[in-house]
C-alpha positions as CSV (number, residue, x, y, z in Angstrom):
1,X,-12.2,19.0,-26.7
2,X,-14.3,21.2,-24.5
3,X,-16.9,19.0,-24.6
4,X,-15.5,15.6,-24.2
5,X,-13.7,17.3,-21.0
6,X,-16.8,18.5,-19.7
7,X,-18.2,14.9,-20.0
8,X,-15.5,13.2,-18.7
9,X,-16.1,15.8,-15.3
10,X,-19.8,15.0,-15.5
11,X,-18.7,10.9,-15.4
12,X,-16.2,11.3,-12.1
13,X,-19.1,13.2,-10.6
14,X,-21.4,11.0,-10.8
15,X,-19.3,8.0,-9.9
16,X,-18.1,9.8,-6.4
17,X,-21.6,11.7,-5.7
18,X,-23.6,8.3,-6.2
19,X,-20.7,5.3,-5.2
20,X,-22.1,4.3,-1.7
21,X,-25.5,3.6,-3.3
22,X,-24.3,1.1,-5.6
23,X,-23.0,-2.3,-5.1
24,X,-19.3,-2.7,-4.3
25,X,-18.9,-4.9,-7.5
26,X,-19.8,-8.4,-8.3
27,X,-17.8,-11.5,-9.5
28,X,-16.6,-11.1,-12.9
29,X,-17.7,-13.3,-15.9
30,X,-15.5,-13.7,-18.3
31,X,-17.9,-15.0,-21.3
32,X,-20.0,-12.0,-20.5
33,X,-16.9,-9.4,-20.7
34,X,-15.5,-11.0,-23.8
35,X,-18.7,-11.0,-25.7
36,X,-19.0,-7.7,-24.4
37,X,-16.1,-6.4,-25.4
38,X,-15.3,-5.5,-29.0
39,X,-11.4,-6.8,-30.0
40,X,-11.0,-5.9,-33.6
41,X,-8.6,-3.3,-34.2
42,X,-10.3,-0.3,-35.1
43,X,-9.9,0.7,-38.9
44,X,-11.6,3.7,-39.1
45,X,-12.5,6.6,-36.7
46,X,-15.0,7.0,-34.4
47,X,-16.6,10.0,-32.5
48,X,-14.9,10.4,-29.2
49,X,-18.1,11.3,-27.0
50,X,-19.4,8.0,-28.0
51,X,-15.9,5.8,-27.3
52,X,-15.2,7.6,-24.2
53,X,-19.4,6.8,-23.1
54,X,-18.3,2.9,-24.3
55,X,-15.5,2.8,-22.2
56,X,-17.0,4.1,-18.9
57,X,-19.9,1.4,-19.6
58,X,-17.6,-1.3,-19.5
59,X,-15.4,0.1,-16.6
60,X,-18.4,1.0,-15.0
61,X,-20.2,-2.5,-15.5
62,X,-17.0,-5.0,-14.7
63,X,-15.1,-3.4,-12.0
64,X,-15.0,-3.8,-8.3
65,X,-14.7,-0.7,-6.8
66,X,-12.0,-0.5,-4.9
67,X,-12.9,3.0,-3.8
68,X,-16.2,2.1,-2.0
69,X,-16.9,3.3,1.2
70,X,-17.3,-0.5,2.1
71,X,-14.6,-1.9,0.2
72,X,-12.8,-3.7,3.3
73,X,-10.9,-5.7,1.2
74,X,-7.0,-6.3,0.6
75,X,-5.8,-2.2,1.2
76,X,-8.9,-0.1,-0.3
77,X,-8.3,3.0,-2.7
78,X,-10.3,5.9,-2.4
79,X,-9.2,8.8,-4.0
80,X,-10.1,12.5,-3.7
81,X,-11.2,14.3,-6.6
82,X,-8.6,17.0,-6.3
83,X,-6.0,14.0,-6.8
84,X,-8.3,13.4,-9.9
85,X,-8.1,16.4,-11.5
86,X,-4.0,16.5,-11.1
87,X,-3.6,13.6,-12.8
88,X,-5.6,15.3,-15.8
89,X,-3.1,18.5,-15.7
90,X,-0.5,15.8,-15.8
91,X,-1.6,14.5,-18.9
92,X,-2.9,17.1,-20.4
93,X,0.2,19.4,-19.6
94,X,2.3,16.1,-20.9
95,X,4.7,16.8,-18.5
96,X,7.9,14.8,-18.1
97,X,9.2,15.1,-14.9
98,X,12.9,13.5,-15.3
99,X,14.7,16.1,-16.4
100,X,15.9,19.7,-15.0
101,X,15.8,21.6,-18.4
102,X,12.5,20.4,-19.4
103,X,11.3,20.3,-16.4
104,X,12.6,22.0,-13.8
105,X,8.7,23.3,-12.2
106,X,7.5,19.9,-11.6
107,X,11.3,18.8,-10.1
108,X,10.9,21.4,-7.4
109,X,7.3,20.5,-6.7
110,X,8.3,17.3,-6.6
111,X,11.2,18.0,-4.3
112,X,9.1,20.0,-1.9
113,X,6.1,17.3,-1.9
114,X,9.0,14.7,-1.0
115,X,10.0,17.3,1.8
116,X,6.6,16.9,3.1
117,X,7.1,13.3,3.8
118,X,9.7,13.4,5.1
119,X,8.9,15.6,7.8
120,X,6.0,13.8,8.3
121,X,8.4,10.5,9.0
122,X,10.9,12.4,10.6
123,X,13.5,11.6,8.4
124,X,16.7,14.2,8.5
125,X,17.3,17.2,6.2
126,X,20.2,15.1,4.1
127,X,16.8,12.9,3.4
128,X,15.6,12.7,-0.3
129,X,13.5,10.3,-2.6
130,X,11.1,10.4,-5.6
131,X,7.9,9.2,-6.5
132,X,7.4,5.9,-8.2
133,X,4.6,3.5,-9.4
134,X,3.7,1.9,-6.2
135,X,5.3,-0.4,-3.1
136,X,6.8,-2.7,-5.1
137,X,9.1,-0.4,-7.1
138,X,9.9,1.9,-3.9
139,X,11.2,-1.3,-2.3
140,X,13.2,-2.8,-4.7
141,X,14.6,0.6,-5.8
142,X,15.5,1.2,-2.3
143,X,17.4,-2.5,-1.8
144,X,19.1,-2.1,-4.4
145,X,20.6,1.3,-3.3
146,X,21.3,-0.5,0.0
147,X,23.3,-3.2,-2.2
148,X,25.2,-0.7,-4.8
149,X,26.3,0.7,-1.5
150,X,27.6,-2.2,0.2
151,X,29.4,-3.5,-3.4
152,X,28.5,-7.1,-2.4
153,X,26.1,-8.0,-4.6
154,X,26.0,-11.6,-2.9
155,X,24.6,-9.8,0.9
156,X,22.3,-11.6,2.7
157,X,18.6,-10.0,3.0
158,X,16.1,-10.6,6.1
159,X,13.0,-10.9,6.4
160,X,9.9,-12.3,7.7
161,X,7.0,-14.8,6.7
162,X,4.8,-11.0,7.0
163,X,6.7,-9.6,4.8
164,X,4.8,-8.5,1.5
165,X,5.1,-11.1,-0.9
166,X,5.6,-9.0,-3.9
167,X,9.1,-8.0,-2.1
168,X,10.1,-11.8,-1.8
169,X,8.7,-12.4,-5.4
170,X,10.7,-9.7,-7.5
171,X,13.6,-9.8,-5.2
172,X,15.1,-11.4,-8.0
173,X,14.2,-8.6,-10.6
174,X,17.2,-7.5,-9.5
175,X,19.3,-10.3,-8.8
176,X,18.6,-11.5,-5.7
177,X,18.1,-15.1,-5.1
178,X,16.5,-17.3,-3.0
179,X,19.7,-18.7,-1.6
180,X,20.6,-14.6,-0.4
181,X,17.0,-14.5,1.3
182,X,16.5,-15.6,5.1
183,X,13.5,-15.6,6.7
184,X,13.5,-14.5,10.8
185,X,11.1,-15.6,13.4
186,X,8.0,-13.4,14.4
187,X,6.8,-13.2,18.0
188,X,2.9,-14.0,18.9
189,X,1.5,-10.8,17.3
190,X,3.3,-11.9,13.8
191,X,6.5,-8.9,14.4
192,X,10.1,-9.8,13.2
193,X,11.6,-11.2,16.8
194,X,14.9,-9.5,17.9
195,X,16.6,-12.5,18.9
196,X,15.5,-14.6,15.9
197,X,17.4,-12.0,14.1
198,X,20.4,-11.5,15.9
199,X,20.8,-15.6,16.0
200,X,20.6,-15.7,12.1
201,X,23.3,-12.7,11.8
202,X,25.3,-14.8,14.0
203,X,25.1,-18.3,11.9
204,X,25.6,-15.8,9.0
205,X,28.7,-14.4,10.2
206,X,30.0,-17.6,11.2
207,X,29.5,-19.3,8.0
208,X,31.6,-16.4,6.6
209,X,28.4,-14.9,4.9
210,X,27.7,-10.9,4.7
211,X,24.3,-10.1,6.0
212,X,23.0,-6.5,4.1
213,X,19.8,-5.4,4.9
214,X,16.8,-5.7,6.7
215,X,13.4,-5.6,5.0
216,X,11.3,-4.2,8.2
217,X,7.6,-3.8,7.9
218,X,5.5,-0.8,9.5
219,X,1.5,-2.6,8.9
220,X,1.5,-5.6,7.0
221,X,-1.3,-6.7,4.7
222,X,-2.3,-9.1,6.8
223,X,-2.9,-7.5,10.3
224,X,-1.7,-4.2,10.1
225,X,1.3,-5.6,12.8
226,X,4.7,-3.3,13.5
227,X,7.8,-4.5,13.2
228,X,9.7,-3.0,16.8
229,X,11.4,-0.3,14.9
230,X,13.8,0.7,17.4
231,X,15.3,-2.4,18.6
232,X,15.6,-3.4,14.6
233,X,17.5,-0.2,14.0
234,X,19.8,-0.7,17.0
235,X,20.7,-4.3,15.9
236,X,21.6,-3.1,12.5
237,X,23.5,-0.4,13.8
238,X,25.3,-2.4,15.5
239,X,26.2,-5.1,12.4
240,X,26.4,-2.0,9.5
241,X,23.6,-3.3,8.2
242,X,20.4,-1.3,6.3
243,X,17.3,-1.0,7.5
244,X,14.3,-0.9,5.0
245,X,10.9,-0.5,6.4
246,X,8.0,-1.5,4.0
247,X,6.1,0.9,5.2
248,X,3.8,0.9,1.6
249,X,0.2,0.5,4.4
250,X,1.2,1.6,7.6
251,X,3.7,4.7,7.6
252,X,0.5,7.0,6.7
253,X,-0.3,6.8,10.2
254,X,2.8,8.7,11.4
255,X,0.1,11.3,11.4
256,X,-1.4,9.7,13.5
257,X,-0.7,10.3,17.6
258,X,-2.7,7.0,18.5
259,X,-0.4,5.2,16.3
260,X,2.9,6.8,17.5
261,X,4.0,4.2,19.8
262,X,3.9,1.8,17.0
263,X,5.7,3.9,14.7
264,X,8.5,4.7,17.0
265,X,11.4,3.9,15.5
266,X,10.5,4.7,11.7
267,X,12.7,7.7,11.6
268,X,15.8,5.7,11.7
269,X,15.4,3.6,8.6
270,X,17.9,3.9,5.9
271,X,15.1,3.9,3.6
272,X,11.0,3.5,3.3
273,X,8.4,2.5,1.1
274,X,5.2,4.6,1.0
275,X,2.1,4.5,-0.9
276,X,0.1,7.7,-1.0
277,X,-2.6,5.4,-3.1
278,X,-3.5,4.0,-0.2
279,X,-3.8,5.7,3.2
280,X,-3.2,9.0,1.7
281,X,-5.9,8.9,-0.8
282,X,-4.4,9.2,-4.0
283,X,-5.5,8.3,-7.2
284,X,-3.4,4.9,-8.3
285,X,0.0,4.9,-8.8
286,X,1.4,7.1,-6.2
287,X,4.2,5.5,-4.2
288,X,7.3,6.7,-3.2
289,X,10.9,6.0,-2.1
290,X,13.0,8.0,0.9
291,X,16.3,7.4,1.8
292,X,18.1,8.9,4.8
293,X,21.0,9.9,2.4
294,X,19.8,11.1,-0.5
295,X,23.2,10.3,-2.3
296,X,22.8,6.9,-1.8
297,X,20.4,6.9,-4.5
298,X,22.3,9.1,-6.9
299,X,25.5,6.8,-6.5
300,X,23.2,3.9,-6.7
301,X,21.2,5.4,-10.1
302,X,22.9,8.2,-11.7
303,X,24.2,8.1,-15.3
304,X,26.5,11.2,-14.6
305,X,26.4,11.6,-10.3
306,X,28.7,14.1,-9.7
307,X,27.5,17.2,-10.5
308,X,24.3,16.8,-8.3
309,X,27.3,16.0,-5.2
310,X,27.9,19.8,-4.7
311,X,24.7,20.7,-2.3
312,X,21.0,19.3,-2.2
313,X,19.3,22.5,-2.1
314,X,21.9,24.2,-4.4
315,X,22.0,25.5,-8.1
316,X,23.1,22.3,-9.4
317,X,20.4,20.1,-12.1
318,X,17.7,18.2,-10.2
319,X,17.5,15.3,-12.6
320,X,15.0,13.1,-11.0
321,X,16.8,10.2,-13.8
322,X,19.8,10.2,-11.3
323,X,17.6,9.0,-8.2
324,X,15.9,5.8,-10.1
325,X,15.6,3.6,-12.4
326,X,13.4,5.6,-15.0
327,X,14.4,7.8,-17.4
328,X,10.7,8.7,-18.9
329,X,9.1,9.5,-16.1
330,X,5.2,11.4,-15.4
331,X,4.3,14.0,-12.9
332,X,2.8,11.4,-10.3
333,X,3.9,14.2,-7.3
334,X,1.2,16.5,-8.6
335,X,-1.7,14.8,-7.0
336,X,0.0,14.5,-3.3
337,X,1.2,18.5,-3.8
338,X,-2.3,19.7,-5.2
339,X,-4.2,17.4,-2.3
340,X,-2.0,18.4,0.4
341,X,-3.0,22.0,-0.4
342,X,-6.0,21.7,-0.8
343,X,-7.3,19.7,2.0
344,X,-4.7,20.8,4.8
345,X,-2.5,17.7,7.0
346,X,-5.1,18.0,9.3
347,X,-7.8,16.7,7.2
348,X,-5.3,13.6,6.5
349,X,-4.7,13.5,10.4
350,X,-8.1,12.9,11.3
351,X,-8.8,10.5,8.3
352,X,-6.0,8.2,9.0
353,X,-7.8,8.4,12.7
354,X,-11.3,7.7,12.2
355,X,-10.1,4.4,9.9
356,X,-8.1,3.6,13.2
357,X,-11.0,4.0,15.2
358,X,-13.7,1.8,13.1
359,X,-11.6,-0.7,13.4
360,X,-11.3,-1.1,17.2
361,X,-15.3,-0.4,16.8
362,X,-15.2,-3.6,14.6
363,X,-13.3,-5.4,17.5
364,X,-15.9,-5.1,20.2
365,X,-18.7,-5.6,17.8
366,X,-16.7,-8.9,17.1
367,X,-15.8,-9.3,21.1
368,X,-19.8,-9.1,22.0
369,X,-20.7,-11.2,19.7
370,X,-20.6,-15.0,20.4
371,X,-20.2,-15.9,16.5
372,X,-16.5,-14.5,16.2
373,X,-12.9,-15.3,17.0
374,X,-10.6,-12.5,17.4
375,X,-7.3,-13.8,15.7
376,X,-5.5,-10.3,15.4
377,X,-6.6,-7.7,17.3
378,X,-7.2,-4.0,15.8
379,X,-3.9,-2.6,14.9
380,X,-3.5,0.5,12.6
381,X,-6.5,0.0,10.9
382,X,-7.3,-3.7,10.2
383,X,-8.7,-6.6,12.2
384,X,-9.3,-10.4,11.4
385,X,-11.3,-13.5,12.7
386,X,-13.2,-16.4,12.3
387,X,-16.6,-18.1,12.9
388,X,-17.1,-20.1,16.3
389,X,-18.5,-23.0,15.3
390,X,-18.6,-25.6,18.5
391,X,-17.8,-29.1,17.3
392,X,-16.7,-28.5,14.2
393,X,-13.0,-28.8,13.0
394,X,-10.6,-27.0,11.6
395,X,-11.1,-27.7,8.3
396,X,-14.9,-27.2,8.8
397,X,-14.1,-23.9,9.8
398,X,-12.1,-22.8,7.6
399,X,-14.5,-24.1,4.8
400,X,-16.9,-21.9,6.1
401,X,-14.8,-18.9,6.2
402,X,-13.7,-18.8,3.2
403,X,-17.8,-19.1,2.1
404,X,-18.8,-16.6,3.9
405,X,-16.1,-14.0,2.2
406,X,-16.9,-15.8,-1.1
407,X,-20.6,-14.7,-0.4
408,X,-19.8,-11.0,0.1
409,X,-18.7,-10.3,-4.0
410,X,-22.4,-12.5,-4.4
411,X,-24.5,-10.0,-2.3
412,X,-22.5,-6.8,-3.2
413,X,-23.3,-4.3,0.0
414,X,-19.6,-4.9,1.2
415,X,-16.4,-6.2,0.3
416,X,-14.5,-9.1,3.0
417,X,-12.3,-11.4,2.1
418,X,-9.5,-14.1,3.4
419,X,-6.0,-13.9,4.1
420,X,-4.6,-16.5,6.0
421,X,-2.4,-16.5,9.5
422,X,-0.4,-19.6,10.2
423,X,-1.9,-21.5,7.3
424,X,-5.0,-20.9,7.9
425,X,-8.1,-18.6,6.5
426,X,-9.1,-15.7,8.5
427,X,-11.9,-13.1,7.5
428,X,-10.0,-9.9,7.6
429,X,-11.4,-6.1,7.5
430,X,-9.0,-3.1,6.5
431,X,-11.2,-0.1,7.4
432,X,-9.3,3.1,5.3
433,X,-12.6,5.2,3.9
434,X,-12.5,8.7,5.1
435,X,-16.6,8.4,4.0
436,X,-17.0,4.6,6.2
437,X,-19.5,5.2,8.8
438,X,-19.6,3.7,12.6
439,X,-23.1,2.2,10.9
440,X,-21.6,0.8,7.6
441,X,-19.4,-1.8,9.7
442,X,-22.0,-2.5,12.2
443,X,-24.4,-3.5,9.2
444,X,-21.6,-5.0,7.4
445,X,-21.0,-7.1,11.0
446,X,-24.9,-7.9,10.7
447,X,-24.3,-9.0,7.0
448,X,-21.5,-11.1,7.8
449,X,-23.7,-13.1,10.1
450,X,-26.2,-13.7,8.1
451,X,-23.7,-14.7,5.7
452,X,-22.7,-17.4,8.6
453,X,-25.6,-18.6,9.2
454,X,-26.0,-19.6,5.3
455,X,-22.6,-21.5,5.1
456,X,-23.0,-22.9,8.2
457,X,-23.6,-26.8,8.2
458,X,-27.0,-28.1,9.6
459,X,-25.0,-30.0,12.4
460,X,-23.6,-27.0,13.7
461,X,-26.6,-24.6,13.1
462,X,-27.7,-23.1,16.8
C-alpha cells in the first residue's frame, strides 16, 4: 500500500512541478482513445503499480488540462496540492460526513469551514449551508428551499439571458417549468435591469401570478458582469420575494477590495452559490450552498427537523442529511478547511487579485493593438473581443473568430475559446492562475495574432 501511495505522490508531483512546460492539451481523437483503451471487463487480477501507471498514461495522454497556468478557457481549475492530499484523507479515512453519530469531527469541521464563508460574504450569524458537488446543485438546492418556503410550488422564477444555462436547463429537475421561468432585460454591460424587473413583477401580479425568486448573478461565464446587488435586494424586499445570487465564479472575489463595489450587495441574498473549485483553488467538486436562515434548509430537507430547531450552535445532532438532498454524503469541506490553514486568506486575497489584474493587463494589450475589438471590458477576472477586420462582414468575422480559438487546442501553448454575446462569437479570456504570469498573456496576445493572421482571408490580409 505504501508503495502504490508513494507513487501516486511521485505522479501529482511531477504533473504540478512540470505542468507549464507541457502543452495545455490537444483535440481529442476518439479512434485513437478507443483503440487505446482496453474495454473488456477484467477477469482476473492485476498488479496495482502497473494499473495505476496505465491509468495516469491515458489521463495523462487525453486530457486538457484544465489546471494549466494558460488554460484561459470556460472557468480554469487549478488546484493546490494541499487540497490534493485532503481529498486522499477523505478517501482513505472513508469518511461519511452525513451523520452526527458517525461523524460528528468532520460535521463541525464542516460547520466551521461554512463559517468561514460566510464571513467572507458577510452573511449573518443565523447563516448556514453545506458543501455540495458543484454550482449546479448549490443552486437548485437553494431554489428549491426558496419554493418549500413559499408552499407555491407554481411561483414564478426570474432571470436573465446571462444567467448560467445549467440553472435554466435543470430547473426542471425539480419541477420547474418553462412556463414558471421569465426572463428580464439586461442593461448595456449584460446586468439584470431594475426596471425590466419590476415591469415583469408588475404584469405578473396583474395576471394574478405569484412571482418567487430571483436568480441574481455575481460574474457570469460570459463576462464576468454583476448583477446590481443592492437595488435587486431592495425590489425583492419590497415584493417578499428571494434573492438567489449565482455567485458559483464571481463571489470568490469578496476577498477582494478592488472588486467590492461590484460585490456590494451580496450580503443580502437569501441564498448563494459558490464554487471553491474555481476561484478558490480546490480540487473538483467543491461547491457550496448558504442561506441567510439556516432553517430554511432544514424545513426545506430534513427527514426529522425539529430537533435541530432548538439552537444552531447548541448540543442538538448536526445531521448534515437535514440541510440537502443527500443522504451519503463525502468529506468535500476537508480540502477548503486543510487549504485555508494552510495557505492563510491572505494568500487567497492576493490570488483572486493578481487574476483581476492580468486581466485589465489583457485589456490594454488588446486596446494598443489595432487587431482587436473590445466587446466586454475587464470585469472580475475575464475579458472578450474580436478581430478587426476592415471590410469584412459579420459573418466573415465571426468565421474567423471562431478559427482562431479553434487553432489554439491545434498549437497547444494556451487555451482560448468562444462564447458568444448577443448572438454572436467573441474570443473570451478568464485569467484565474495564481502561477499566470504578466508574460504568459502577453505571449498568448502575440499567439493569438499570429493565429489571425492564419485565418484571416487574403482579401482582408494587411
Amino acid at each position: 500500500m505504501r508503495d502504490l501511495g508513494y507513487r501516486a505522490v511521485d505522479e501529482v508531483v511531477e504533473h504540478l512541478s512540470t505542468l507549464r512546460d507541457r502543452p495545455v492539451g490537444a483535440p481529442p481523437d476518439r479512434e485513437e482513445i478507443e483503440a487505446f483503451m482496453d474495454a473488456a471487463l477484467p477477469e482476473e487480477p492485476r498488479d496495482a503499480i502497473e494499473v495505476m501507471r496505465e491509468a495516469v498514461e491515458h489521463v495523462r495522454e487525453f486530457t486538457v488540462q484544465t489546471d494549466h497556468p494558460r488554460f484561459l478557457a470556460y472557468i480554469p481549475g487549478p488546484s493546490t496540492y494541499v487540497g490534493a492530499v485532503a481529498d486522499f484523507l477523505a478517501s482513505g479515512f472513508n469518511v461519511f460526513a452525513g451523520q452526527w453519530l458517525v461523524g460528528s469531527g468532520p460535521a463541525i469541521m464542516e460547520r466551521i469551514t461554512i463559517d468561514w464563508l460566510r464571513a467572507i460574504c458577510g452573511f449573518p450569524s443565523t447563516a448556514g449551508g453545506l458543501f455540495v458537488s458543484g454550482g449546479t446543485m448549490a443552486n437548485l438546492i437553494a431554489i428549491h428551499a426558496a419554493r418549500a418556503r413559499s408552499g407555491d410550488r407554481s411561483g414564478l422564477i426570474y432571470l436573465t439571458s446571462q444567467t448560467h444555462g445549467s440553472i435554466r436547463q435543470s430547473l426542471g429537475f425539480i419541477g420547474i417549468g418553462e412556463e414558471q421561468i421569465r426572463s428580464v432585460g439586461t442593461d448595456d454591460r449584460l446586468r439584470m435591469d431594475p426596471a425590466s424587473l419590476r415591469e415583469q413583477i408588475a404584469r405578473d401580479l396583474a395576471a394574478g401570478l405569484r412571482p418567487l425568486c430571483v436568480v441574481a448573478t455575481a460574474g457570469s461565464t460570459n463576462t464576468g458582469a454583476v448583477d446590481p446587488l443592492d437595488d435587486l435586494a431592495d425590489l425583492c424586499a419590497e415584493h417578499d420575494l428571494w434573492l438567489h445570487v449565482d455567485g458559483a465564479y464571481g463571489a470568490a472575489a469578496a476577498l477582494s477590495k478592488s472588486a467590492a463595489d461590484l460585490l456590494h450587495g451580496l450580503s443580502r441574498a437569501d441564498s448563494l452559490a459558490l464554487d471553491p473549485h474555481k476561484w478558490w483553488y480546490q480540487p473538483y467538486e467543491a461547491g457550496c450552498v448558504l442561506v441567510r436562515d439556516e432553517t430554511t434548509l432544514i424545513d426545506a430537507y430534513s427527514m426529522n427537523a425539529e430537533y435541530l430547531r432548538e439552537t444552531r450552535h447548541g448540543t442538538a445532532p448536526l445531521n448534515y442529511y437535514d440541510l440537502g438532498p443527500q443522504l451519503t454524503r463525502g468529506f468535500r469541506a476537508l480540502k477548503m478547511w486543510m487549504t485555508f490553514k494552510t495557505f492563510g486568506l491572505d494568500a487567497f486575497r492576493q490570488a483572486v487579485e493578481h487574476g483581476i489584474a492580468l486581466a485589465e493587463h489583457a485589456e490594454g494589450l488588446l486596446v494598443d493593438s489595432d487587431r482587436w475589438e473590445v466587446v466586454s471590458p475587464a470585469q472580475l477576472a475575464i475579458i472578450t473581443f474580436r478581430p478587426v477586420l476592415a471590410g469584412a462582414t459579420p459573418e466573415q468575422v465571426d468565421a474567423v473568430t471562431r478559427a482562431v480559438a479553434a487553432s489554439t487546442l491545434q498549437d497547444g501553448f494556451a487555451l482560448v475559446l468562444t462564447t458568444e454575446i448577443e448572438e454572436r462569437p467573441v474570443l473570451r479570456l478568464c485569467i484565474t492562475h495564481p502561477e499566470t504570469t504578466a508574460h504568459d498573456i502577453e505571449e498568448t496576445v502575440a499567439l493569438l495574432e499570429r493565429l489571425l493572421d492564419d485565418a484571416t482571408p487574403p482579401q482582408f490580409r494587411r
